[in-house]
C-alpha positions as CSV (number, residue, x, y, z in Angstrom):
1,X,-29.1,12.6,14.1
2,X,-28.1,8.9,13.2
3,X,-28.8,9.5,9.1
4,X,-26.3,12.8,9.6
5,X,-23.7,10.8,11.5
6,X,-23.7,8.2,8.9
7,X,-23.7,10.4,5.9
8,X,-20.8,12.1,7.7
9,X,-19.0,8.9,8.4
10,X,-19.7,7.9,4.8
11,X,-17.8,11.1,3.0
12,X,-15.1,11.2,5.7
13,X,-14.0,7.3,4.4
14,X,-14.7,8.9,0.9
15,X,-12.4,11.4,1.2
16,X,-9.4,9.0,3.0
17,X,-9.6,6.6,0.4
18,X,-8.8,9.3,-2.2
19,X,-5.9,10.8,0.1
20,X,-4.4,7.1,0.1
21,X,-4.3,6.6,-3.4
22,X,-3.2,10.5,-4.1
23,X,-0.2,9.4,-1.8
24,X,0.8,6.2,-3.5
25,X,0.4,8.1,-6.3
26,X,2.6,11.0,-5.0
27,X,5.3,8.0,-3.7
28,X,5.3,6.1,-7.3
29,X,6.2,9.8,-8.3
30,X,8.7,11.1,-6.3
31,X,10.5,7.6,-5.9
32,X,13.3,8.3,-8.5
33,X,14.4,11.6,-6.9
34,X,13.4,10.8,-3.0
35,X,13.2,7.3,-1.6
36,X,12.6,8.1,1.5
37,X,9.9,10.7,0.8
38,X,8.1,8.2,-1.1
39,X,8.2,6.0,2.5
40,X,6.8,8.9,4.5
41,X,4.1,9.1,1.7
42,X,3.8,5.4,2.0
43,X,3.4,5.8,6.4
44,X,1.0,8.6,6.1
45,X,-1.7,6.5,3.9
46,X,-1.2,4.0,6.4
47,X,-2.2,6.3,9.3
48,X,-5.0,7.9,7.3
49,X,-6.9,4.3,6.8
50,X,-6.1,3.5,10.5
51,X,-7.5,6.5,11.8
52,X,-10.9,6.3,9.5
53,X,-10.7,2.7,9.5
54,X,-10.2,2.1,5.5
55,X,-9.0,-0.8,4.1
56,X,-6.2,0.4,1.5
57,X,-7.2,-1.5,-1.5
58,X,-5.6,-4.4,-2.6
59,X,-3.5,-3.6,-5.6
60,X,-1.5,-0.8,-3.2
61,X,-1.2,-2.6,-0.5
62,X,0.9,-5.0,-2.1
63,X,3.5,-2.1,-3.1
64,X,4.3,-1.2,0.6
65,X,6.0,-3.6,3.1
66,X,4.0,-4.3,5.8
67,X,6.6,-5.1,8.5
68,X,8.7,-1.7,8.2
69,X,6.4,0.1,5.7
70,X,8.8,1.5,2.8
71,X,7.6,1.7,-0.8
72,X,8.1,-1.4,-3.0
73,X,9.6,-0.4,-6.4
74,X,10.5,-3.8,-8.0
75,X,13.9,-3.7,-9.3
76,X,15.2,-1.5,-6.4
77,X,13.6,-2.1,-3.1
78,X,11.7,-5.7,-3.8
79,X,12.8,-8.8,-5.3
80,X,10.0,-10.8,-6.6
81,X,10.1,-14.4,-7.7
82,X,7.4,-17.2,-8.6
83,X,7.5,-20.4,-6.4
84,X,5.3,-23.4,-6.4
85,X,2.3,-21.1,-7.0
86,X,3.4,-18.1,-5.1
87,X,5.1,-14.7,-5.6
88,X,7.2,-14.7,-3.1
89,X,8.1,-10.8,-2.6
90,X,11.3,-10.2,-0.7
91,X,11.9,-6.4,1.4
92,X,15.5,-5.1,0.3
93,X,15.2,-2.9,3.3
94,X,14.1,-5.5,6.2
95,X,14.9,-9.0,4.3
96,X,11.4,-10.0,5.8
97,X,9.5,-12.4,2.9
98,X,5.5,-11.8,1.9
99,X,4.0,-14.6,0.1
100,X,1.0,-14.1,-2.5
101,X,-1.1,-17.1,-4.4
102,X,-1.1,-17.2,-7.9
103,X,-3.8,-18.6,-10.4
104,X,-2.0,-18.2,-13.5
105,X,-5.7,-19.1,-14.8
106,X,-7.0,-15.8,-13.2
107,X,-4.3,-13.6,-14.8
């Protein structure tokens, strides 16, 4: 019974982290025409990864703002900047500021 819930729990994390990066995909898409569709898109990956417990991998979750969850498009919604190591990502839509390190030696 154990070996069956696991393989279970194994394809049901397979399949949310496939919805969550269909959706970002779906938000980087639909951004021109609908901003605020691409946020809904944006919410929804967010609730799938709660609900099955998924970590959204790394290079999306630093296109979403994690205080009021609207897609980050650089020009448009973000400002992005390099300071004393940092990016320093600025919200358009909340003002509030994420900071990143950066190894210019890693990239």
């Amino acid at each position: 019974m154990a070996k069956a819930y696991a393989r279970k729990a194994e394809e049901q994390s397979r399949i949310a982290r496939e919805r969550i990066r269909i959706l970002f995909e779906q938000a980087e898409k639909m951004f021109p025409k609908k901003p605020a569709l691409s946020n809904r898109y944006v919410s929804l990956a967010r609730t799938i990864g709660m609900k099955y417990k998924v970590r959204i991998p790394p290079h999306l979750h630093k296109k979403f703002c994690k205080y009021c969850v609207s897609y980050l498009h650089p020009p448009t919604t973000v400002r992005i900047r390099v300071q004393r190591g940092k990016i320093v990502s600025t919200c358009l839509s909340c003002k509030r500021i994420t900071r990143y390190p950066y190894n210019s030696k890693s990239q």
